[in-house]
C-alpha positions in Angstrom: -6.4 14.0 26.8 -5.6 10.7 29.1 -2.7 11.3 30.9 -2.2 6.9 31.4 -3.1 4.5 29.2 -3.5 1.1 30.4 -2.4 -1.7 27.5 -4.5 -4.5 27.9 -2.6 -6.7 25.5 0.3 -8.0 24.4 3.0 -8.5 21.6 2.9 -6.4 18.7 0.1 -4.8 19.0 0.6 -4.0 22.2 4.1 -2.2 21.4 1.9 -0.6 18.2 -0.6 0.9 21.1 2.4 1.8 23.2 4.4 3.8 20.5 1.6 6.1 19.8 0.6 7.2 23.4 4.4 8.0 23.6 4.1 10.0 20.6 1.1 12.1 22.2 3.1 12.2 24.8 0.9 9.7 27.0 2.8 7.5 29.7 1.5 3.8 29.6 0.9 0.8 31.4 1.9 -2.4 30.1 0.1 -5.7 31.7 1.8 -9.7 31.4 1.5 -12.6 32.2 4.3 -14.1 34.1 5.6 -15.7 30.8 5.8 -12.3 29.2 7.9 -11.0 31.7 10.5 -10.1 29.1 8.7 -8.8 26.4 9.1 -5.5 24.8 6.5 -3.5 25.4 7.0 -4.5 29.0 10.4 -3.3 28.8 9.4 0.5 26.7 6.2 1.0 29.2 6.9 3.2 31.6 4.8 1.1 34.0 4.2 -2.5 33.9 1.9 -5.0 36.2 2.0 -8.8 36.0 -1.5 -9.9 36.0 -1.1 -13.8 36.2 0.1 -16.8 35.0 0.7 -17.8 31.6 -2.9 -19.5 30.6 -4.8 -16.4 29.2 -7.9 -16.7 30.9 -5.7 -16.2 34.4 -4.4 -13.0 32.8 -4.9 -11.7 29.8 -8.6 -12.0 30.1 -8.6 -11.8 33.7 -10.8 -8.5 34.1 -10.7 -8.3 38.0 -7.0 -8.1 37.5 -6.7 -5.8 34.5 -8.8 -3.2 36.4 -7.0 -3.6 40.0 -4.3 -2.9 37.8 -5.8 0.1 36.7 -6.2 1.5 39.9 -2.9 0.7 41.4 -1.1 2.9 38.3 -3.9 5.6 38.3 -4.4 4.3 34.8 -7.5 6.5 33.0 -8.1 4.8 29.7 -7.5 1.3 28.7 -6.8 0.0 25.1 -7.6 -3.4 24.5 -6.3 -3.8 20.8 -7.6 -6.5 19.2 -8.6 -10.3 20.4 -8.7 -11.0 24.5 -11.1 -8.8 25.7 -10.6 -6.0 22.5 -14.9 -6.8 22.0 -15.9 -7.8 25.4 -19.2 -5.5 26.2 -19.1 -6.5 29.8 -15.4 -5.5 30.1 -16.2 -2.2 28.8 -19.5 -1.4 31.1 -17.1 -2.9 33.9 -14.1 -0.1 33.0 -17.1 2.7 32.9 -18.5 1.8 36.4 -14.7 2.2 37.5 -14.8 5.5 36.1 -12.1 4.5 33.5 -12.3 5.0 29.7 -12.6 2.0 26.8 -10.8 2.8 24.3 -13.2 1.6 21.8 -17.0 1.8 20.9 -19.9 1.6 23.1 -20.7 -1.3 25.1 -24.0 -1.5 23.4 -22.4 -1.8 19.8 -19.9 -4.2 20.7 -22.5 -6.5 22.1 -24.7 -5.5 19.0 -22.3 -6.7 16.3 -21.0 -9.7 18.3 -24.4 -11.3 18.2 -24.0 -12.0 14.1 -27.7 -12.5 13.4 -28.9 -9.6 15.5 -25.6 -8.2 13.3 -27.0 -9.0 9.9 -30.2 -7.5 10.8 -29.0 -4.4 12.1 -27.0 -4.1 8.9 -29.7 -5.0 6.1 -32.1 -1.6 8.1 -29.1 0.6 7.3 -28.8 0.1 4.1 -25.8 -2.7 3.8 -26.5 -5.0 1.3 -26.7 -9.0 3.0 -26.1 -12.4 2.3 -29.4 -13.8 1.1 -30.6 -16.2 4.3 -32.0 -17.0 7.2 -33.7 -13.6 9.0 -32.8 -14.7 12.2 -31.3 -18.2 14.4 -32.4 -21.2 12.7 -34.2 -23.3 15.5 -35.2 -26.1 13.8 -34.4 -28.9 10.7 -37.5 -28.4 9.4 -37.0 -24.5 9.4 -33.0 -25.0 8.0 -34.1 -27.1 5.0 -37.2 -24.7 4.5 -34.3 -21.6 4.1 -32.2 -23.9 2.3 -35.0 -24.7 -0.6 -35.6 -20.8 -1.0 -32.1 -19.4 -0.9 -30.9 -22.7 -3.2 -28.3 -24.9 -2.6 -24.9 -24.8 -1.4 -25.9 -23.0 2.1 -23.8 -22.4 4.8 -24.2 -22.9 8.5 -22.8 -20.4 10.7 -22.7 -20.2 14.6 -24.4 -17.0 15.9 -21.7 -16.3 18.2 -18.9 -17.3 16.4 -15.7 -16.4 14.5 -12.7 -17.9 13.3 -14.3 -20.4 11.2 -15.6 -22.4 14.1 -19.1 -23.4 13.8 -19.5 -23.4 10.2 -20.5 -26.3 7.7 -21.5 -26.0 4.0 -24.4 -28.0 3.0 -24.3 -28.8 -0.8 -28.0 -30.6 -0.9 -30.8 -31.4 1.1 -28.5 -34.9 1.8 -25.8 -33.0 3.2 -27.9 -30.6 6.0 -28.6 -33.0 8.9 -25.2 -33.5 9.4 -24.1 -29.9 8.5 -26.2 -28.8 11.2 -25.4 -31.5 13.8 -21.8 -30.7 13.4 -21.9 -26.8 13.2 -24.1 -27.1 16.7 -21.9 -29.0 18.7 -18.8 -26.9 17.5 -20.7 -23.9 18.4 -21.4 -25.1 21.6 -18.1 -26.5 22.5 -16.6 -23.2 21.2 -18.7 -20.6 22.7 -21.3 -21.8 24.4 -24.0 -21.1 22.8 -25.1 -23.6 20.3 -27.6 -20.8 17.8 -26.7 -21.0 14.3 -28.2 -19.2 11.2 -27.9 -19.6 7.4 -25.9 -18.2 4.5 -26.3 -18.5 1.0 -22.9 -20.2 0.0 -21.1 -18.0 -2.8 -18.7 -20.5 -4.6 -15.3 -17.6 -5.7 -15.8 -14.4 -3.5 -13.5 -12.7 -2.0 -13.2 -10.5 1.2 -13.2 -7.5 1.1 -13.6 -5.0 4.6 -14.3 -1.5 5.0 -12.4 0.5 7.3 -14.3 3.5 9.4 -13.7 6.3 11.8 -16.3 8.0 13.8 -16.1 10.0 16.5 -18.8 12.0 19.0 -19.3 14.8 17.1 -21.4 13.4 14.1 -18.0 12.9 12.1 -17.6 10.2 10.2 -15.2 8.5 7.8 -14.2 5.6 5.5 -10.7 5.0 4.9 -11.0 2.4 1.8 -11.4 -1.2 1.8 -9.2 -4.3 2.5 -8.6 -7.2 0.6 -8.2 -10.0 3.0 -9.1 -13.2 0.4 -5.8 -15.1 0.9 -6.8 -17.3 3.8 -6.5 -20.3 5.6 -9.3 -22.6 7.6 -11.0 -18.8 7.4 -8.0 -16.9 9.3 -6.5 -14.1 7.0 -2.5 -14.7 5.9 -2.0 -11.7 3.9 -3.7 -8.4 3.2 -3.5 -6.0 0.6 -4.6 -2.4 0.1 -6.4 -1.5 -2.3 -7.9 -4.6 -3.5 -7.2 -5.6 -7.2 -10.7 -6.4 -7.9 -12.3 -2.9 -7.4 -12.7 0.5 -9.2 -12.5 4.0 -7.4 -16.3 3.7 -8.4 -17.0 0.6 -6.4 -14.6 1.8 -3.5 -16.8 4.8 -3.3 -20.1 3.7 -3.7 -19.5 0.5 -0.9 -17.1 3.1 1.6 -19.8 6.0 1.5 -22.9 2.8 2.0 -20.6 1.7 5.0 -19.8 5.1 6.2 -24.0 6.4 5.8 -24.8 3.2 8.2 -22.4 4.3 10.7 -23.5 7.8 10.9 -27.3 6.9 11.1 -26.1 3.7 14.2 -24.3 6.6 16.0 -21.4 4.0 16.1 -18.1 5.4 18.1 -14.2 4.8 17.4 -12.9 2.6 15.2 -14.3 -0.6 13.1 -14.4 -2.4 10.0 -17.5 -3.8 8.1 -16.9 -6.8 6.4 -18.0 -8.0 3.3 -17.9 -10.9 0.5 -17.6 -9.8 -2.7 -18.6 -11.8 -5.8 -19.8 -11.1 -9.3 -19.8 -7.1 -8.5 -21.8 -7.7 -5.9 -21.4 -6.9 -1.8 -22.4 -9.0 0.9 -21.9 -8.4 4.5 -21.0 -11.0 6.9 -19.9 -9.4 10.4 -18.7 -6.1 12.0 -15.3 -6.4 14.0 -15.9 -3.6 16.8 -11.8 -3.1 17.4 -8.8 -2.5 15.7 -7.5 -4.7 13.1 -4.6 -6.8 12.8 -4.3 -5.7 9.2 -4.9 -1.8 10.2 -1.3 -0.7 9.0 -2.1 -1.3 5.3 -4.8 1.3 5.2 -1.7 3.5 7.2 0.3 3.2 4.9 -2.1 4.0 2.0 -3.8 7.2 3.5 -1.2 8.3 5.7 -3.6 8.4 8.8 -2.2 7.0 12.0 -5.9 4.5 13.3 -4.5 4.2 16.6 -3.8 8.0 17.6 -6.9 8.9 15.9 -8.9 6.1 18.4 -7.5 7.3 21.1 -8.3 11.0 20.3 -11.8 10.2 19.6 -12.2 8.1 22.9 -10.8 11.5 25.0 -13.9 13.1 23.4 -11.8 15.3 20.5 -12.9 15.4 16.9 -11.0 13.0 14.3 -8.5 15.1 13.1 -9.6 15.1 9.4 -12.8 14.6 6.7 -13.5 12.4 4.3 -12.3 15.6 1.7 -9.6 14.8 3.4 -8.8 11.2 3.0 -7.0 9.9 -0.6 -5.3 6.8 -0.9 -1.8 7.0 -2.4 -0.4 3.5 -4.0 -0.2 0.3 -2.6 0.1 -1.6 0.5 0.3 -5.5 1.7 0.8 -7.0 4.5 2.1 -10.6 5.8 1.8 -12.1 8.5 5.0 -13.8 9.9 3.7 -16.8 12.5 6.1 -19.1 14.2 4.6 -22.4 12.2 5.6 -24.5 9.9 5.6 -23.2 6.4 3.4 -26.5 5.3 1.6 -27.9 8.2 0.9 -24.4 10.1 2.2 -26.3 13.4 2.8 -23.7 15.7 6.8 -23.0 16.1 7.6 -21.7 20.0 10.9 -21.5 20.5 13.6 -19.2 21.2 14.3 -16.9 18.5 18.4 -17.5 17.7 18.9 -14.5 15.7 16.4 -12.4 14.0 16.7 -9.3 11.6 14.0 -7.4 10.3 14.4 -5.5 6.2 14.0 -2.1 6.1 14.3 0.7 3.4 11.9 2.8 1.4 8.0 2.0 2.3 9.0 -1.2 4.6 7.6 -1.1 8.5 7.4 -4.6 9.9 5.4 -4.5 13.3 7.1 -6.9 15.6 7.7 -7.6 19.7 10.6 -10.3 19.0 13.7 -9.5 19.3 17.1 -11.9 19.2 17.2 -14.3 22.5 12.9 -13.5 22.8 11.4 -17.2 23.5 7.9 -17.2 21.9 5.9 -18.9 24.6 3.4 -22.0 23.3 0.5 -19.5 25.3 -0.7 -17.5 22.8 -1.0 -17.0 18.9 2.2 -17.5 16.7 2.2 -13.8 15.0 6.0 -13.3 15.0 5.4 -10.0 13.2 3.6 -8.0 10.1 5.6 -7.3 7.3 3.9 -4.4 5.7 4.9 -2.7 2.5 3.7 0.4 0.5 4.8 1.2 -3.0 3.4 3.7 -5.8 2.0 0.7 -7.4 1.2 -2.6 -7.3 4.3 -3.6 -9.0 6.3 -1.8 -7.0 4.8 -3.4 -3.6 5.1 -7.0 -5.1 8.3 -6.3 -6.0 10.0 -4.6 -3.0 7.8 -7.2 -0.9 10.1 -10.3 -2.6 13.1 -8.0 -1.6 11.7 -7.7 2.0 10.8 -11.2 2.5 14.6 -12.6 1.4 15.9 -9.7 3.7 13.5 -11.0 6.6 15.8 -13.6 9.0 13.9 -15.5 11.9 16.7 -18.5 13.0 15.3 -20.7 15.7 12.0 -21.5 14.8 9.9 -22.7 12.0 7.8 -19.5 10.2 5.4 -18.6 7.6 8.2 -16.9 5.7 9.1 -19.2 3.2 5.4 -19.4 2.1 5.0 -16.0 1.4 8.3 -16.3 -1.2 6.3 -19.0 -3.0 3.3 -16.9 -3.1 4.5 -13.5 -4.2 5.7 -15.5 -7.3 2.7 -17.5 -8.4 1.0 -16.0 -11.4 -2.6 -15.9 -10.0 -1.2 -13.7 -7.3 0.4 -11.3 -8.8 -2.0 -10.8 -11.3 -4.7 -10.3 -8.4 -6.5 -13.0 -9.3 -7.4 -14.8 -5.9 -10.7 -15.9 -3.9 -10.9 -17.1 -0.4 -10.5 -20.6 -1.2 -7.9 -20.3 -3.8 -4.9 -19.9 -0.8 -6.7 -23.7 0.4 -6.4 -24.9 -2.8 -2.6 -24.0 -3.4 -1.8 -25.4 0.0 -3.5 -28.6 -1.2 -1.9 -28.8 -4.7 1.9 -28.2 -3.4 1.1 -30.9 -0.2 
């Protein structure tokens, strides 16, 4: 087992990463930026390293420093969490070289599944069913609107090295596809810098729905349900529940052990989720994320299996610690996420954080770094915290979820709170019935 874990993050999932070594009784390493010299998993680490300024890409992507602070602290594994560099390939093979461990897959899968169309096609030869589309990067018009006629209008136009809804334009006729295209291009290129794009067959109500897995060296593998992840906004997730209201144990089954058979047969490592959309009974996948999830504590909660410990047992070279036999899901879990932005116009909210108190009791855990007097620096994403709760039910989550959010006080800045009161009392909500752009629509109708 490591003996120092370096934490190449920050926030809450950096204090997530940091409570679990300390349970395996694992001293850490906490990096920062010089405007997160007072956060709080800089203050529980037992070491800490300032790694730049504030602008991420002088720090917190700042790979020369991150591994000169790896070999001032003797650090011999490194957890990335998730975003920065949590599915960088070449910060991996860079850590290896330096004889240091990545907590997290293989370099060769990271790079793999971050390319979406060589993605798509690795998926469809194991066995995942795929959006009907293009078969590879769409280089010309001619070929786009060729696609376009055999899949059928609407399409959608997708950077290949993309994520977070950048790069991506529906096309709902032939009219509408030399602009889509134009558009999705230079977004792609201004975003990433790499201007290849592919094509989608555009499914009008889905929702999203992810598959969590576990695999570790020693041909072990394991599903641990899915995620519903529909309620979104310009394609970033706002709240999370576990298990998703529109599948059976039959359809949880059949997708986890497809998901779980294609992992075993790509020799994948660690942790990661398979994503899919999910329409008229019907799966479609649309990307891999090769890293921990922000919304990993919902599955927690529902199986009772700690993703973080278990990741960093299976990158030490130990089996996971249990089997699929092994694995039940018990109830029901969501999760919001509390941003520092306005409830309405999602305009980030830094600020110093006047008082703050957190709810607690039976099957609450909120995930957060703040703390009363924290200043939430304009540097980075607005997460605040995850409010996750589990109940025996549905119900029973919904309902000690309204009791949680009332209980929930952030005084000094503008948060997501008050939105999450109006949603866990609309009717389509709590009846489950929700698709990825029925969040868009509700934002629109109460504008």
């Amino acid at each position: 087992m490591f003996e120092k874990v370096l934490i190449a993050n920050r926030g809450e999932i950096a204090l997530r990463i940091h409570r679990a070594c300390r349970e395996m009784g694992i001293s850490t390493v906490a990096v920062h930026s010089t405007a997160d010299a007072n956060a709080m998993h800089v203050r529980l680490a037992n070491e800490s390293v300032c790694i730049g300024p504030a602008p991420a890409n002088e720090s917190y992507l700042n790979i020369p420093a991150i591994i000169s602070a790896c070999e001032i602290t003797g650090a011999d594994a490194v957890h990335p969490g998730y975003g920065f560099l949590s599915e960088n390939a070449r910060f991996a093979e860079i850590l290896e070289a330096h004889g240091i461990t990545f907590i997290g897959p293989t370099s060769e899968h990271i790079r793999l599944m971050g390319d979406k169309i060589q993605a798509k096609i690795t998926a469809k030869s194991l066995g995942i069913p795929v959006v009907p589309g293009s078969d590879g990067a769409i280089t010309t018009d001619e070929q786009a609107y060729k696609v376009a006629e055999e899949t059928g209008y609407p399409v959608l136009v997708k950077a290949a090295a993309g994520g977070g809804g950048r790069g991506m334009k529906v096309a709902n006729s032939r009219e509408e596809m030399s602009s889509a295209l134009s558009t999705a291009r230079a977004e792609a290129k201004a975003a990433f810098g790499d201007d290849s794009l592919y094509m989608e067959k555009y499914l009008g109500q889905p929702r999203h729905i992810e598959v969590q897995v576990i695999c570790d060296a020693h041909g072990n593998v394991a599903h641990l349900g899915e995620r519903d992840c529909s309620l979104q906004r310009r394609h970033q997730k706002v709240l999370e529940e576990c298990p998703s209201p529109a599948l059976n144990a039959e359809q949880r089954d059949k997708i986890g052990g497809i998901v779980a058979n294609a992992m075993r047969k790509l020799g994948y490592l660690g942790v990661g989720t398979v994503e899919f959309l999910f329409e008229n009974g019907e799966f479609f996948f649309i990307e891999m994320n090769t890293r921990l999830q922000v919304e990993h504590p919902i599955t927690e909660a529902v199986t009772g299996i700690d993703i973080v410990r278990e990741q960093i047992r299976i990158a030490a070279g130990l089996e996971m610690s249990f089997s699929q036999k092994d694995v039940s899901f018990v109830g029901h879990a969501i999760e919001c996420r509390i941003n520092a932005e306005d409830p309405k116009t999602f305009t980030p909210s830094p600020g110093t954080i006047k008082d703050f108190h957190t709810p607690g009791g039976l099957g609450v855990r909120v995930d957060s770094a703040a703390y009363q007097g924290y200043k939430i620096p304009p540097y980075y994403d607005s997460l605040i915290g995850k409010l996750v709760v589990h109940g025996r039910s549905r119900n029973e989550c919904l309902m000690r979820l309204r009791r949680s959010l009332h209980e929930f006080v952030v005084d000094g800045v503008k948060t997501t709170i008050p939105l999450f009161n109006d949603l866990v009392n609309e009717p389509d909500f709590i009846n489950g019935d929700y698709h990825i752009h029925w969040l868009e629509n509700f934002l629109k109708e109460h504008s």
